[in-house]
N, C-alpha and C positions, 0 to 999 in steps of 0.2 A: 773797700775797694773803690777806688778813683772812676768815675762815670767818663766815660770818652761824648764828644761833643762832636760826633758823627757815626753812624752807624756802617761801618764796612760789611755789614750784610746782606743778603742778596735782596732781603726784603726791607731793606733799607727806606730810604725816603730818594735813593736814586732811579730814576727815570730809564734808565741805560741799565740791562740785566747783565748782571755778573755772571762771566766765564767762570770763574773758581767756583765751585758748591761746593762745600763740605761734605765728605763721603766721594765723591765723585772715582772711580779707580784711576789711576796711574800710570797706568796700559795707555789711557785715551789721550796723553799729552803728547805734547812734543817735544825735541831734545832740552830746551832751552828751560821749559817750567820743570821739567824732571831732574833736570841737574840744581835748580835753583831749591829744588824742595831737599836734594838729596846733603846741598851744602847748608842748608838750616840747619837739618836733623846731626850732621855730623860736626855744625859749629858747637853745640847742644853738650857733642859726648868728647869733643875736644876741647872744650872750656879752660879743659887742666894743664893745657901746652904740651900736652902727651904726644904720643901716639897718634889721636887722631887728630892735632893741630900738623902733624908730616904729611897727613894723609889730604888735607886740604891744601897745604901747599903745593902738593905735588899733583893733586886736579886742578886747581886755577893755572899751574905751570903747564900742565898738559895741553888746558883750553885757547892757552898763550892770552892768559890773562892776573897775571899775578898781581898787578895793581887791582882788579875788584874785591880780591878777598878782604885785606882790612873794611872796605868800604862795605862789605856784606857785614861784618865783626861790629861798627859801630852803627848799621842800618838797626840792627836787630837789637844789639845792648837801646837803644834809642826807643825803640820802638816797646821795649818792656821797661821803659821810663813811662813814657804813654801809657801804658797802656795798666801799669802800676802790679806787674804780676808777672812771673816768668813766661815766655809762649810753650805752650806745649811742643814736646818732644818726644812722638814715639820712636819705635824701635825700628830698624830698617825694613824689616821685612812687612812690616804695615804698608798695604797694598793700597790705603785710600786717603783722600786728601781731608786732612784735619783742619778745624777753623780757623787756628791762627796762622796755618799753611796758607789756605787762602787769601788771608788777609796778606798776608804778607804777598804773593804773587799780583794781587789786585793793586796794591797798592804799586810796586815797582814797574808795571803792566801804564797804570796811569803818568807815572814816572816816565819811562822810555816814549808813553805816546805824545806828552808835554814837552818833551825834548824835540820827539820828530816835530811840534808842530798839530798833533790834531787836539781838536776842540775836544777838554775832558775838564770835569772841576772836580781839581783833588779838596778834598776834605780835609777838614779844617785843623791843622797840626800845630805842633810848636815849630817856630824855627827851627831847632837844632836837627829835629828830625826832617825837615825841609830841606837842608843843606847835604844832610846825608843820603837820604832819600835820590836826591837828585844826581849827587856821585857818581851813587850805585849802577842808577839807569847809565848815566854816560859810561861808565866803565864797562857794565856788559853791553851797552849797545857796541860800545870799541871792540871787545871780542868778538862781535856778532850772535850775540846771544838774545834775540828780542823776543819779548813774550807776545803773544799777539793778544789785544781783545780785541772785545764781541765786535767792533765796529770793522775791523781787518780781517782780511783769510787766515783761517788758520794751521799752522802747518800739521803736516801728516801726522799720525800716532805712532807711537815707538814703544809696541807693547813690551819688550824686552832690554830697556833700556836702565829703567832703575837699578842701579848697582846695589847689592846686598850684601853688605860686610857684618860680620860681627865681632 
């Protein structure tokens, strides 16, 4: 297994305590990380251009954001280039946030605040994932979809927001 050359965990060597914890439930987020977690887990089980590739189109079109879905499609493909292993993907109805969930919120999180402008140092990637990475955040911040970290207020919880399909 390929060693990353930063640690996105909370006990990392960053200064600045990570929002994401792994396990954390789901209930206590806001709409924006909750649908970001829900279109990981469903890009996962839409892989196969099924079924659940409709069902992402038809949320990013919802969100009146259909340009961020690819840019989520090749954040994530990128990101398990990096990372040298598929990210976990549980089932929807898992109520709490998994590690590579976090990772991934943390990192797009650092993404959108690099964009607005606030002081954060993203960890040390490849380009290709840099390029995407950074998409992404503009694409969802276009939708208005912004994750907040720890340094920004954060928005209300939306304990009944996770969509559960199966």
């Amino acid at each position: 297994m390929k060693m990353l050359e930063f640690s996105p965990r909370p006990e990392g060597s960053n200064d600045i305590p990570e929002r994401y914890v792994p396990g954390t439930d789901l209930a206590t987020f806001g709409f924006a990380e909750q649908f970001l977690i829900w279109a990981t887990r469903a890009a996962h089980m839409g892989s196969d251009g099924g079924y659940g590739q409709v069902r992402l189109d038809a949320a990013f079109a919802a969100i009146d954001a259909p340009g961020a879905l690819p840019c989520l499609l090749d954040f994530l493909r990128d990101l398990e280039t990096q990372f040298g292993r598929p990210l976990a993907a549980p089932c929807f109805k898992w109520r709490a946030l998994l590690a590579d969930e976090a990772r991934v919120l943390t990192l797009v999180a650092r993404f959108q605040g690099a964009a607005a402008g606030i002081p954060d140092s993203l960890p040390k990637l490849s380009t290709q994932l840099l390029q995407t990475g950074q998409r992404l955040a503009l694409a969802l911040s276009a939708a208005r979809l912004h994750l907040h970290p720890v340094t920004s207020h954060a928005t209300p919880a939306w304990p009944n927001g996770m969509p559960v399909l199966h």
